[in-house]
Structures are given as C-alpha cells and as structure tokens.
C-alpha positions in Angstrom: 7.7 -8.3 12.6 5.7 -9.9 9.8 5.7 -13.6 9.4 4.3 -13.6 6.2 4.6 -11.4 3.0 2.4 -8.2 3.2 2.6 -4.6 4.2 2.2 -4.5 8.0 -0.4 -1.3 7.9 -2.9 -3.7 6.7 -5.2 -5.3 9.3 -6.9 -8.2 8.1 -10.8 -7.8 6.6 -13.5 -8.7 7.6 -15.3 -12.6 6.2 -16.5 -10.7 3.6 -16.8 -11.8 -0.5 -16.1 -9.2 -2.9 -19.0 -9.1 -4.9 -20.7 -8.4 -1.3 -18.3 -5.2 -0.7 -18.4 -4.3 -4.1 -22.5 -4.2 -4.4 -22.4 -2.5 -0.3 -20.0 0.2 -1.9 -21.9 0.6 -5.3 -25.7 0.9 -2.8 -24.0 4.1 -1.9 -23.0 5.6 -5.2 -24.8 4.6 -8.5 -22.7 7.0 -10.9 -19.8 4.9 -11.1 -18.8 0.8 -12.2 -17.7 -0.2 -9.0 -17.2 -3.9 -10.1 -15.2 -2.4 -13.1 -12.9 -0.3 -10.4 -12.2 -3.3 -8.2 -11.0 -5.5 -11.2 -8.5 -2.7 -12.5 -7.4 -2.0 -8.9 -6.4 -5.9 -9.5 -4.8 -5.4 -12.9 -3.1 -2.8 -11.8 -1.4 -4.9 -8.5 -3.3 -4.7 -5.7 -6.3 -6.3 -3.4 -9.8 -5.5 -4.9 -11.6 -6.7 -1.9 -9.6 -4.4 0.2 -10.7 -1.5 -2.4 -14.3 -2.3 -2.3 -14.7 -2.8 1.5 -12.1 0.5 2.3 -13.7 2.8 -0.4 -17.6 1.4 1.1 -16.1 2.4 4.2 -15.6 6.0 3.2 -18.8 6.2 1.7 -20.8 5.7 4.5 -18.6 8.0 6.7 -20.6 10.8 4.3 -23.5 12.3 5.5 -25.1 11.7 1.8 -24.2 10.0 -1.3 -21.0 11.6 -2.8 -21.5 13.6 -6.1 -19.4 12.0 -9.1 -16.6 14.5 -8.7 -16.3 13.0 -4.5 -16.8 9.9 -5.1 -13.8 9.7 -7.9 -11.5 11.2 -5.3 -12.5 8.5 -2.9 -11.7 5.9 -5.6 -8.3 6.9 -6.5 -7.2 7.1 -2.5 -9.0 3.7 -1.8 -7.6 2.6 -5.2 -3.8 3.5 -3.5 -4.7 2.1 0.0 -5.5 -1.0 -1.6 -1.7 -1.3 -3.0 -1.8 0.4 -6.2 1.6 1.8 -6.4 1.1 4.3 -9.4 -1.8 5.8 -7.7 0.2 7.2 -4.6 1.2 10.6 -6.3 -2.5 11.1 -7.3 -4.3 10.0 -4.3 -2.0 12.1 -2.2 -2.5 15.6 -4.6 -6.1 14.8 -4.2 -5.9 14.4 -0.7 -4.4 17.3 0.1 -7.7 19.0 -1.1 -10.1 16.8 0.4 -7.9 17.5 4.0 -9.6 20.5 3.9 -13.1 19.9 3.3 -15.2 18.8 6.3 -17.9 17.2 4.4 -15.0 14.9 3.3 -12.3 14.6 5.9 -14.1 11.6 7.5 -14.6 9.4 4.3 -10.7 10.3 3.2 -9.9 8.7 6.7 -12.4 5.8 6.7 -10.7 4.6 3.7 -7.2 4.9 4.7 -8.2 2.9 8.4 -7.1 6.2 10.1 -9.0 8.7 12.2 -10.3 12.0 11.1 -7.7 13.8 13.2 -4.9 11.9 12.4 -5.2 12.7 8.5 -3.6 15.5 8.4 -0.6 14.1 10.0 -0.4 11.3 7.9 -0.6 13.0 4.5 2.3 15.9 5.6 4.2 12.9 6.7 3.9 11.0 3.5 5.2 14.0 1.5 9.0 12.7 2.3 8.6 9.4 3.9 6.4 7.3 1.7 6.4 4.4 4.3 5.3 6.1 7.1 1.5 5.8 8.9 0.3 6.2 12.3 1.0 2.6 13.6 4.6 1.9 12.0 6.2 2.9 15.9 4.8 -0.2 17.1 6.2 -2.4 15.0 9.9 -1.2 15.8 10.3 0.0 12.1 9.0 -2.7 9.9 6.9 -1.4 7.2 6.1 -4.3 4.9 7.7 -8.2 3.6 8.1 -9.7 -0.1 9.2 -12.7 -1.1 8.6 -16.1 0.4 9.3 -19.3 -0.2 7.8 -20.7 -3.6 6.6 -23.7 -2.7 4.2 -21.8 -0.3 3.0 -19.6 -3.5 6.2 -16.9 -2.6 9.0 -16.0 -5.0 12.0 -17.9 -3.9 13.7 -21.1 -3.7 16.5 -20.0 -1.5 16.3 -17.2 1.5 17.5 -13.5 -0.3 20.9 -13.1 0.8 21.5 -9.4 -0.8 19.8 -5.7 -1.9 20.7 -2.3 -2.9 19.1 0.7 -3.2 17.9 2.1 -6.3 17.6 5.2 -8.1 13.5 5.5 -8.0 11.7 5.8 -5.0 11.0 3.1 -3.2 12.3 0.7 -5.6 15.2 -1.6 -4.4 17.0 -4.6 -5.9 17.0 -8.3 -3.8 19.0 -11.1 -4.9 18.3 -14.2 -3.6 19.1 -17.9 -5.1 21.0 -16.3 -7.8 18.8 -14.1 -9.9 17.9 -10.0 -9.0 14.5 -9.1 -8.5 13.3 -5.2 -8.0 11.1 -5.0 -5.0 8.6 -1.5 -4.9 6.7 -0.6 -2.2 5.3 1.8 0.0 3.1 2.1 2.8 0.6 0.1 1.2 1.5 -2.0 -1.2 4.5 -3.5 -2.6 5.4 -5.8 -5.9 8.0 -7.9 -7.0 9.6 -8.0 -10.4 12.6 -10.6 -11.5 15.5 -8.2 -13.3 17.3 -10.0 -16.4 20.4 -8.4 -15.0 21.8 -7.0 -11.8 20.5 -3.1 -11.1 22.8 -0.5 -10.3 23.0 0.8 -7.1 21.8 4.4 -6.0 24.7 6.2 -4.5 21.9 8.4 -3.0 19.9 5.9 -1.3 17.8 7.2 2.2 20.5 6.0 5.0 17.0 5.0 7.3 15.3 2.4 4.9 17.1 -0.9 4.6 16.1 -4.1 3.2 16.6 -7.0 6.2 17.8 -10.3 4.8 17.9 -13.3 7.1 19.4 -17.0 6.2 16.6 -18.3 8.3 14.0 -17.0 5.9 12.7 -16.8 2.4 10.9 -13.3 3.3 12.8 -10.2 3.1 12.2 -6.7 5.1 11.9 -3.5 4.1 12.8 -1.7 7.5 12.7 2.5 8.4 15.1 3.6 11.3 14.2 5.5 14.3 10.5 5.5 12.7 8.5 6.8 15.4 
C-alpha cells in the first residue's frame, strides 16, 4: 500500500535534474521544443521530469532518430505516463497504431516502463479498466493515493472520512474535514480539486473501484477488486 500520495505504477527516477533529461531527450530529436513540452506536461498536471527522462527513454529504444510524425506520438504517450490526465484518450488511439509497428513497439514500451511484449496486454486492458498495468497484482489492488495531510504540503487538515462515485470516469468525490473535493485519476496520474458543493453520486458507479478511507490517515485510496 502507498504511504505517501502518488500513483503506485510509478517507480522512483533516477538523481537526475530536468534540464539534464530534457537536453538527453532533445540530443535524440532536434525537430521538436522539448523544454517547451516538459513545461506544458507541468501546466497541464503532471511530472515533467518524469516526461523528459520516460520520453528519452523511448527515444533511444529506436534504432535511429524518430521522424517528426514518431516522435510526436512518443510525446503524447510520455506526455500521459507522466500524469496528464486529458492525454489518456489520445495516447491510447495512438498507441494502438504504434502496437503494430515494429520499428516502434519498443520506444512505446520504454516510455510506459513496460516490456515490448507486455504492450499489447496493457493497451487491450486499459480499453475498460483505466487503472490497470502489469504490476497492480502485487500490490493487492491499490492503484494510486491523494490527499495528505497539509501541513506536510497534502490537502487536508483532518483524515477523509467519505466518497462516492461520480458520473465521469474516473472522477470520484472525497469529503474529508468538512468540505468535497473531486479526486481524478488513472493509472498514472491523479489530481485533486475542492467542490464548492457536495457532487452527486453515480448510481452507475464500477462495483470493483472503491475509494479506502482510514481514521488513521490523511491519504485516501483508490483501490480495484480482484485486480489481478
């Protein structure tokens, strides 16, 4: 179980400084700002060093540098696996073409921290179960934490003490010391907004994917049953 908030699919990188990854990645592809990319990956809510040393990652799985046209698709999957929520629908319709290219199958995979062969798996799977990747078994379920206590640099005072469901996917509603706040996430990212009012509940909310609430902490789980 994570101690601390964060999705659990994401092993921790390498001492590395971004403008290091960032200038590694751009050595590999000159036809794109790089540096530009990794800020809007932050903008946009998630880890740019984890886009820059992911996406130089897939470039160097290629044989030579990727053409403009490669090297975009690359960007918008390491873009995603760097906790970009509004990227999942493209990276996945783009990865369902690069799946079956050779030349590309390894960088796809390099970026998402998954081998060649276990690619295909992965993006079938993640057509109905947005939380799902190859390691999610071992860890009894538990795909990812928000929250945290705020005077640790987390979002609450108080441990959450209630959630429901809600109507898009993977968006839910957590209460905790008094106010609503809608947690989305997925596989690889997650974010955290405070509601000015209590959301309605989905009345046709996924039965396997709960949201854990302990009184002995300030973090709050989003858990998938029987996720093997």
């Amino acid at each position: 179980m994570i101690r601390v908030a964060g999705n659990a699919a994401n092993a921790p990188l390498a001492a590395v400084t971004l403008e290091s990854a960032v200038s590694d990645a751009a050595a590999r592809c000159r036809d794109l700002d790089l540096a530009l990319a990794a800020g809007n990956v932050g903008r946009s809510g998630g880890d740019p060093l984890r886009f820059a040393v992911t996406l130089g990652a897939g470039f160097a799985a290629l044989e030579a540098a990727p053409s403009r046209a490669d090297a975009l698709d690359l960007v918008a999957v390491a873009g995603w696996r760097a906790g970009v929520l509004g990227l999942r629908d493209d990276a996945l319709r783009r990865l369902e073409t690069i799946r079956s290219d050779e030349r590309m199958r390894p960088a796809a995979a390099a970026v998402l921290g998954l081998d060649t062969d276990e690619l295909d798996g992965f993006v079938e799977r993640q057509a109905d179960d947005r939380y799902w990747w190859p390691g999610r078994d071992r860890l009894r379920g538990y795909v990812c934490s928000a929250g945290g206590f705020s005077g640790l640099g987390g979002a609450w005072i108080a441990p959450p003490d209630g959630w429901c469901a809600l109507a898009e996917p993977g968006a839910f509603g957590v209460h905790a010391a008094g106010d609503w706040w809608r947690l989305d996430a997925d596989v690889w990212g997650a974010r955290l907004i405070r509601l000015a009012e209590a959301p309605e509940a989905s009345a046709t909310a996924d039965p396997r994917v709960s949201i854990v609430c302990r009184p002995d902490t300030h973090l709050a789980w989003l858990h998938v049953r029987d996720a093997a």
